[in-house]
C-alpha positions as CSV (number, residue, x, y, z in Angstrom):
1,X,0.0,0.0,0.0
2,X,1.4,3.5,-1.1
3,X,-0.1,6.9,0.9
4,X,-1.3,10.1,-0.4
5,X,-1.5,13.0,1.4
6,X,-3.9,14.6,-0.9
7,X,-6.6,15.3,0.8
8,X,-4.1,16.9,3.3
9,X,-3.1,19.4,0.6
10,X,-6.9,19.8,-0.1
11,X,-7.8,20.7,3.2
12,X,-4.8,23.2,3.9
13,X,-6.2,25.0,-0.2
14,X,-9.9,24.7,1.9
15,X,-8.7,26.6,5.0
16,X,-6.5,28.8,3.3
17,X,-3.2,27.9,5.5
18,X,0.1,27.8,3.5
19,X,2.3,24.9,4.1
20,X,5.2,26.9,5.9
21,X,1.8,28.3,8.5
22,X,1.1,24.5,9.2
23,X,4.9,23.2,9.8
24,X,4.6,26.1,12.4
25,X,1.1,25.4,14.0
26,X,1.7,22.2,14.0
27,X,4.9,22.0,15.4
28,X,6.5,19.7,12.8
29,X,10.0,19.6,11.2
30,X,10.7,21.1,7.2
31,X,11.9,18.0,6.8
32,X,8.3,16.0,8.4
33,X,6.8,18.5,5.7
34,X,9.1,17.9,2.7
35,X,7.9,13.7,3.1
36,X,4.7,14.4,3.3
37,X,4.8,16.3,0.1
38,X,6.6,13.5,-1.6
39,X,3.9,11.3,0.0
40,X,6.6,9.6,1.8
41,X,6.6,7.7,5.2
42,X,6.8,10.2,8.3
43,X,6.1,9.4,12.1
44,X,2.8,8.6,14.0
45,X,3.5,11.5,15.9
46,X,3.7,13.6,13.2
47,X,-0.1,12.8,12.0
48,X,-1.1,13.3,15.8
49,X,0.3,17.3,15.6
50,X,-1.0,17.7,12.0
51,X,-4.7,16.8,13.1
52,X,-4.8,18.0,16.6
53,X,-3.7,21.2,14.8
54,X,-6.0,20.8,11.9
55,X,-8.9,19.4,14.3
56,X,-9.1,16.5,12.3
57,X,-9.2,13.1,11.8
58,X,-6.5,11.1,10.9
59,X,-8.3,9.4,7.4
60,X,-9.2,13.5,6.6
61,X,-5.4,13.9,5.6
62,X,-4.0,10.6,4.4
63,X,-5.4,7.8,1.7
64,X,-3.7,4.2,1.9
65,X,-4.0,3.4,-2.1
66,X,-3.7,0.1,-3.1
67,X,0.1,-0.3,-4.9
68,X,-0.1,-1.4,-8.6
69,X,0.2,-5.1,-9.1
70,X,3.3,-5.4,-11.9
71,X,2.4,-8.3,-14.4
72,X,-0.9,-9.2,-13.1
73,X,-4.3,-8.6,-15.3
């Protein structure tokens, strides 16, 4: 299974917080922010600040889509 962050992105457009606004309301690294924008793997804890801050759940910022099957039909 792959993530997407998406509907993070969509949400931050929705509310009309920049990225750089949420990496300091949330509390989170540039780094934390830079994975998440290359839909990358990035700490429990890291999700926990980004909804508390967000008042969110943790399925309104990240999608688990299925990885394409290579060679199958």
């Amino acid at each position: 299974m792959a993530v997407s962050y998406n509907k993070l992105w969509k949400m931050l457009i929705d509310k009309n917080i920049s990225k750089t606004e949420l990496t300091h309301l949330a509390g989170i690294t540039t780094n934390a922010m830079a994975k998440l924008g290359r839909n990358e793997d990035v700490r429990v804890k890291t999700l926990e600040k980004l909804c508390t801050s967000l008042d969110c759940k943790l399925d309104d910022i990240v999608e688990f889509v299925p990885d394409k099957q290579k060679g199958k039909r």
